[in-house]
N, C-alpha and C positions, 0 to 999 in steps of 0.2 A: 508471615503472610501465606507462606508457600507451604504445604504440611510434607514430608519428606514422601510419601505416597500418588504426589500430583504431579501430573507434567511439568517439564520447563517454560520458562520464561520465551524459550527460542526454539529452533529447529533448523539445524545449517543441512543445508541437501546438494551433494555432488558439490563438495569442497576445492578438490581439486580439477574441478571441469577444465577443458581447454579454450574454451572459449574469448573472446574480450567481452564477452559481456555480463554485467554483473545485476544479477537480478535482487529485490528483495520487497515483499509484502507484511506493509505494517500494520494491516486488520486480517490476518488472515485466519481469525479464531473467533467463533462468539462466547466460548468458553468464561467462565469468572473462577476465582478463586475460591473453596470452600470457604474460608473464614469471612468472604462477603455476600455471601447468601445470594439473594436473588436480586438486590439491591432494591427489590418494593416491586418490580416487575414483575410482568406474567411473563409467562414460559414463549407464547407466541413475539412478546416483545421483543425477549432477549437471542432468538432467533431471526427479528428482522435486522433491517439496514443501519437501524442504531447502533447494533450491536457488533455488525462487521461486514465486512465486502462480499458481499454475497457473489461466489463462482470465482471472487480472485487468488484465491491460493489453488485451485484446480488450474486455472488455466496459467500461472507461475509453475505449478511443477511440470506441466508440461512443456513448456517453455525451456524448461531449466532442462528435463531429458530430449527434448529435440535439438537442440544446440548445443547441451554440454557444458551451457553455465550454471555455475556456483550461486545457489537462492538462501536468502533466511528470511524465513518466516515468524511472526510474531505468536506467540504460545497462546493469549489472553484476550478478551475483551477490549474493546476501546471504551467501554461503558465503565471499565476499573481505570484504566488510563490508555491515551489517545499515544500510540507511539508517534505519531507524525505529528506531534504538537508539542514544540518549546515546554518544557515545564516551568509551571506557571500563571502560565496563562490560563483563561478562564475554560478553554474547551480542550484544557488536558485531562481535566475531569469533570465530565458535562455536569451541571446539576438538572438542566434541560438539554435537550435533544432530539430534532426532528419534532421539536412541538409536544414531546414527551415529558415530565418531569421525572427526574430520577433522584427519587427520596433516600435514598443509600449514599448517595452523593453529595448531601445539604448540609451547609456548617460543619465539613469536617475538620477537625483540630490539624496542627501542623507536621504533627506526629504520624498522624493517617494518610496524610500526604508522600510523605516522605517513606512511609514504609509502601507505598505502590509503587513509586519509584525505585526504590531498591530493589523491590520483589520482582519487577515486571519489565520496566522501561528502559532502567539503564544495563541490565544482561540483556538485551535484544541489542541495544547499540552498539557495548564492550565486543557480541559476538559479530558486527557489522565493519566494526573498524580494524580488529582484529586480525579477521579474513582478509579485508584490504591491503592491510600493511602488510602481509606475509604474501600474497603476491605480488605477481608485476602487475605495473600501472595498466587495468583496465582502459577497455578503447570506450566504452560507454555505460551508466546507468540506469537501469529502467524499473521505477516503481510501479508494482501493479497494483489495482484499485478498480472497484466499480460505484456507478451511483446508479440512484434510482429516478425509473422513467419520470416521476412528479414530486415536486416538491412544492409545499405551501407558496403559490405565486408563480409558480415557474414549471413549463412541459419541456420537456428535455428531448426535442425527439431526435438526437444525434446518436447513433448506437455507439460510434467510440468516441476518445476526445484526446487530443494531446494536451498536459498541462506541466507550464514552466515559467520561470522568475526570470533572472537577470537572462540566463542563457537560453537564446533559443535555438541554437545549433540541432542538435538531435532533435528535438521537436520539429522543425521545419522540416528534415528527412523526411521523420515520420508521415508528416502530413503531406508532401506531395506523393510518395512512393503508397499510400491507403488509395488516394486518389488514382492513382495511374494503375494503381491494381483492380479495381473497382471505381470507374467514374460514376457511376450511380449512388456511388457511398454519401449522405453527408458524416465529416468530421469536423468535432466542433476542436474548436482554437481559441487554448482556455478557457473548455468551459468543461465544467461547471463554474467553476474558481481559478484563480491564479494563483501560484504559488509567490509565498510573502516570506522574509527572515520571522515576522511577527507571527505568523500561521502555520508555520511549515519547519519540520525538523530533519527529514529524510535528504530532498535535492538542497536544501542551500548547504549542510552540513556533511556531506560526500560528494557530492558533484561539484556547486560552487565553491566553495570552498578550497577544494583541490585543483578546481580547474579542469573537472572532466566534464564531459558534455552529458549531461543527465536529462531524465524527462519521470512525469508521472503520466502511467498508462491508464487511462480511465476508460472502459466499458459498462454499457450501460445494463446493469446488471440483471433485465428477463433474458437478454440472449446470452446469457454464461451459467442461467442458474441451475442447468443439464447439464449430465455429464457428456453429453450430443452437443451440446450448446459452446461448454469450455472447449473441449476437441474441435471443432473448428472455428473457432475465435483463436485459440492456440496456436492452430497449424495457417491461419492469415497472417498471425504477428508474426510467426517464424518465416515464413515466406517473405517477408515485407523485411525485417529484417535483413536477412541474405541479400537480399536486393540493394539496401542501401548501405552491408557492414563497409565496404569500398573507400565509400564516401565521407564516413565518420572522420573528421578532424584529427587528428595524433598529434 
């Protein structure tokens, strides 16, 4: 899948930060692999929100050198395959998306499948668990992620959003300490989506799972899509953060 001349799969940055906090973004590339061409898309396609979090790996690494936590970022396309999606399921490899169809995506054999998984999905994990194990138990995880302002049916007008499943410990931090930082903020509470076992592979599979208090950071991706923009989106989370690292459950 991978030709020996291409980026990895992953990207770990500031491994051994001090921090408790363990960062990681699983669209943080719009990139595809050469041996899957363009997947039938145009170039402006595979640069929008289909293709990846637009501003959330800028405002992760800044994250990750203001605090001094430990980030890995995902090398690829969610358009080749969705890291934060159970494999299997039907939007681990969209054939539609965002109301797009993706003809590179349609009827693929089982073989095609399995070889994006290997090439892509599961070295971004291996390097997520990895990093885990070999440290001490993080005080918290925070997935970072943006959406976009509109979506078919739905205005989004919250600039961030906390989003989480069984646990909503770190999440509820988050969201009063935005608030108390800025009461003019709306923050949305889960939204866009909620995190599901069925939906979601990042917090139920390192957070819950372990038992750590995890969240997915969602901003809404025109105020990140500057590097003005990430920089202070970054330096609010970092701030807010500090604010509530105290308080986080152990």
């Amino acid at each position: 899948m991978l030709a020996p001349d291409e980026p990895p799969p992953f990207e770990v940055v500031n491994p051994d930060g001090s921090s408790g906090l363990f960062l990681f973004c699983d669209h943080a590339s719009h990139r595809l692999p050469r041996a899957l061409g363009d997947l039938g898309l145009r170039p402006d396609q595979l640069v929008d929100h289909i293709g990846w979090d637009i501003g959330a790996a800028a405002v992760a690494r800044q994250l990750s050198a203001a605090l001094d936590a430990p980030l890995v970022l995902s090398g690829y396309s969610r358009l080749a395959i969705d890291c934060n999606r159970p494999p299997g399921v039907p939007s681990s490899i969209p054939v539609v998306t965002g109301g797009v169809p993706v003809p590179g995506n349609q009827n693929l054999p089982e073989s095609a499948i399995q070889a994006r998984q290997e090439a892509l999905f599961w070295p971004y994990h291996r390097a997520i668990s990895a990093l885990l194990d070999r440290r001490p138990r993080p005080l918290a995880l925070l997935s970072v992620h943006s959406f976009t302002p509109h979506f078919p049916g739905q205005v989004r007008p919250w600039p961030v959003a906390v989003v989480y499943g069984q646990d909503r410990r770190l999440a509820s931090l988050f969201f009063d300490e935005f608030r108390r930082d800025d009461p003019s903020l709306l923050v949305g509470d889960n939204e866009p989506y909620r995190v599901t076992p069925e939906g979601d592979y990042g917090i139920p599979t390192y957070g819950e799972a372990r038992g750590i208090p995890a969240m997915l950071l969602e901003i809404r991706q025109d105020g990140i899509a500057t590097e003005q923009g990430a920089m202070a989106w970054a330096a609010r989370v970092t701030r807010v953060y500090r604010a509530i690292e105290q308080a986080i459950p152990r």
